[in-house]
C-alpha positions as CSV (number, residue, x, y, z in Angstrom):
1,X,25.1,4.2,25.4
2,X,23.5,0.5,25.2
3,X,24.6,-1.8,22.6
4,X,21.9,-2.6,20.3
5,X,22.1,-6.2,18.0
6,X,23.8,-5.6,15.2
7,X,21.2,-5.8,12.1
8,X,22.0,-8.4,9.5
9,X,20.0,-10.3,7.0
10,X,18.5,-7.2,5.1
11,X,18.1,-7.5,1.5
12,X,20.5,-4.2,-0.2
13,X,17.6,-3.7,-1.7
14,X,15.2,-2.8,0.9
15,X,14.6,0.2,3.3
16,X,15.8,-0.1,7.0
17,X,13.1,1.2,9.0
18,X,13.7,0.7,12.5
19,X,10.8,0.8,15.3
20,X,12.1,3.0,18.4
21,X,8.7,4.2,20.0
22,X,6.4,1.4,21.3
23,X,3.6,3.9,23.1
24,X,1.0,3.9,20.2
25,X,0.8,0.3,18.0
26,X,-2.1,1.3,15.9
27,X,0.3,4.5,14.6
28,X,2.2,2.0,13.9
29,X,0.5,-0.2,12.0
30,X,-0.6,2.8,10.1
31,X,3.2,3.6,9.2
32,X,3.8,0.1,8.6
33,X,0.9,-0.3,6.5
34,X,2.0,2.6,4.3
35,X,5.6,1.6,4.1
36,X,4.3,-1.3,2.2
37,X,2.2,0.1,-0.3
38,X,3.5,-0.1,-4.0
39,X,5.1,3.2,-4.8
40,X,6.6,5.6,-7.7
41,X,4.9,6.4,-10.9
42,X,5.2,2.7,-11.7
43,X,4.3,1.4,-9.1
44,X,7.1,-0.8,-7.8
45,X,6.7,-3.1,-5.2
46,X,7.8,-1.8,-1.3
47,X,11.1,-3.4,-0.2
48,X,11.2,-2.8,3.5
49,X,13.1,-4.4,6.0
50,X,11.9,-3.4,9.6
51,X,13.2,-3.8,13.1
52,X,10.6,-4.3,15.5
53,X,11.8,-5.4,19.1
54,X,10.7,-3.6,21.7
55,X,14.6,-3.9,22.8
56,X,15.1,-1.0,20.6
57,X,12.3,1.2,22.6
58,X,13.6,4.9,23.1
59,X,17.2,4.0,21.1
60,X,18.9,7.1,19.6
61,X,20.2,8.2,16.4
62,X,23.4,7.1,17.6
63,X,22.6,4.3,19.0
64,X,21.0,2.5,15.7
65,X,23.7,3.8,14.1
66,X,26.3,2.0,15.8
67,X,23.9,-1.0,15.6
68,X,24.1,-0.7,11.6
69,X,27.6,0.1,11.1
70,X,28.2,-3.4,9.5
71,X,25.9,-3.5,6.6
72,X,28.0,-1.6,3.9
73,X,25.2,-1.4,1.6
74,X,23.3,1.0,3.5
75,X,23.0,4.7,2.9
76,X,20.1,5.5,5.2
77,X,18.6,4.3,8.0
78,X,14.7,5.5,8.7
79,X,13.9,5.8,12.1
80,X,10.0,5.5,13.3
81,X,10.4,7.5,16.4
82,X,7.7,10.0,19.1
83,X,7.7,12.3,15.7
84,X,6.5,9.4,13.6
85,X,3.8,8.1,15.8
86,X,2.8,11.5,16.6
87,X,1.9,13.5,13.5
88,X,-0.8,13.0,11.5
89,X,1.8,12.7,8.6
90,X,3.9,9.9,10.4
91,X,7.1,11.3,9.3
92,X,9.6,9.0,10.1
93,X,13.4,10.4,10.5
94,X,16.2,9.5,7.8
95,X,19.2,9.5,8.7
96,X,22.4,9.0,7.0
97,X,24.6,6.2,7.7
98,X,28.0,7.8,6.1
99,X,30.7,9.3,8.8
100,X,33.2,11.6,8.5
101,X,35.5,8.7,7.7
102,X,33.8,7.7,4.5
103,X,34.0,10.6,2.9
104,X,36.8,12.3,0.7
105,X,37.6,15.0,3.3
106,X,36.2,17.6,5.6
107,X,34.9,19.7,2.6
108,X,33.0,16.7,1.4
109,X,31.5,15.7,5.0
110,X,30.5,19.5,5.3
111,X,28.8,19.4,2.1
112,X,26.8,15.8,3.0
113,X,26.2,17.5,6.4
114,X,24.9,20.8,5.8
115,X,21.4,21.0,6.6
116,X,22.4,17.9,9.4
117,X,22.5,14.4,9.4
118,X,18.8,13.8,9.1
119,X,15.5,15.2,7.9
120,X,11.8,14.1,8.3
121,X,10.2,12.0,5.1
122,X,6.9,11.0,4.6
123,X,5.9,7.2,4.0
124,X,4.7,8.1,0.8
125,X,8.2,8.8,-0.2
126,X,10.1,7.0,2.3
127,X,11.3,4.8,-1.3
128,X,12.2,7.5,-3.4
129,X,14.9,8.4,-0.8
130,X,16.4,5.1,0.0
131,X,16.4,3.9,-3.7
132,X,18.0,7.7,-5.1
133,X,20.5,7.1,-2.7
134,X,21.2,3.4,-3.3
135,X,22.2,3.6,-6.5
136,X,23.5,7.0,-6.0
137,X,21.1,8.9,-8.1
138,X,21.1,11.9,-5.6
139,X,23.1,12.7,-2.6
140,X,21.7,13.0,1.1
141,X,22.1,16.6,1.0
142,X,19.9,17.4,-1.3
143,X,16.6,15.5,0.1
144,X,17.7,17.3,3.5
145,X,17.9,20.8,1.5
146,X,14.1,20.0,0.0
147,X,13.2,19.2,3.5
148,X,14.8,22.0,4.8
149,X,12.6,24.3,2.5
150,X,9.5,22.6,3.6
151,X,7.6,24.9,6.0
152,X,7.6,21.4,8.4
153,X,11.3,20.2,7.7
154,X,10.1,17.0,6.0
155,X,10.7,15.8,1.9
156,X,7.3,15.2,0.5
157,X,8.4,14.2,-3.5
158,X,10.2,15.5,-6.2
């Protein structure tokens, strides 16, 4: 496994979404571009906070994990990956950033860990995840169960 910077300077407030296929930069700038748009019912304004280094071309789940490991703030890290660029959705992945080690005990892990460790979301609603889970409002299990009961695998809204 290659080590990856570590990723510092992000405001707690803002989405991690990091860049790890550099084949198609207009799908990019498409994801980018709707990553930014205000979102919710009120319109808030789109805190993101993206890596984009073609160092990190073709890096794994585990990989940017490791790389994020330090920022303690961080409850998901969005990944725009083949998938992203690909679909016509540009779902990126989410992933969640807690470990066996940070939670109460197997039982709990299992729980967080059910449907897996990550899930498909749609730009769109990219902020609804990352802010439910920043302050705790909902757990990471239960966007991947909504996911998981999308005909797709991906969490589209509430």
């Amino acid at each position: 496994m290659r080590a990856l910077s570590a990723v510092t300077g992000r405001d707690e407030f803002h989405a991690l979404v990091v860049r790890t296929d550099y084949l198609d930069d207009q799908a990019w700038q498409d994801v980018a571009a709707a990553l930014t748009e205000p979102w919710g019912d009120r319109q808030y304004e789109a805190g993101v906070h993206f890596i984009d280094d073609p160092a990190w071309s073709g890096a794994t789940v585990d990989e940017v994990l490791t790389a994020v490991r330090g920022d303690d703030s961080l409850a998901v890290v969005f990944l725009a990956d083949r998938t992203t660029m690909q679909a016509k959705s540009h779902p990126l992945l989410a992933v969640t950033t807690l470990t066996r080690e940070d939670c109460v005990d197997e039982e709990d892990y299992e729980q967080l860990t059910e449907f897996g460790r990550d899930f498909r979301v749609i730009p769109a609603t990219l902020h609804e995840v990352h802010a439910n889970l920043s302050i705790g409002n909902l757990g990471f299990e239960e966007f991947a169960a909504w996911a998981h009961d999308d005909l797709e695998g991906i969490f589209r809204s509430f």
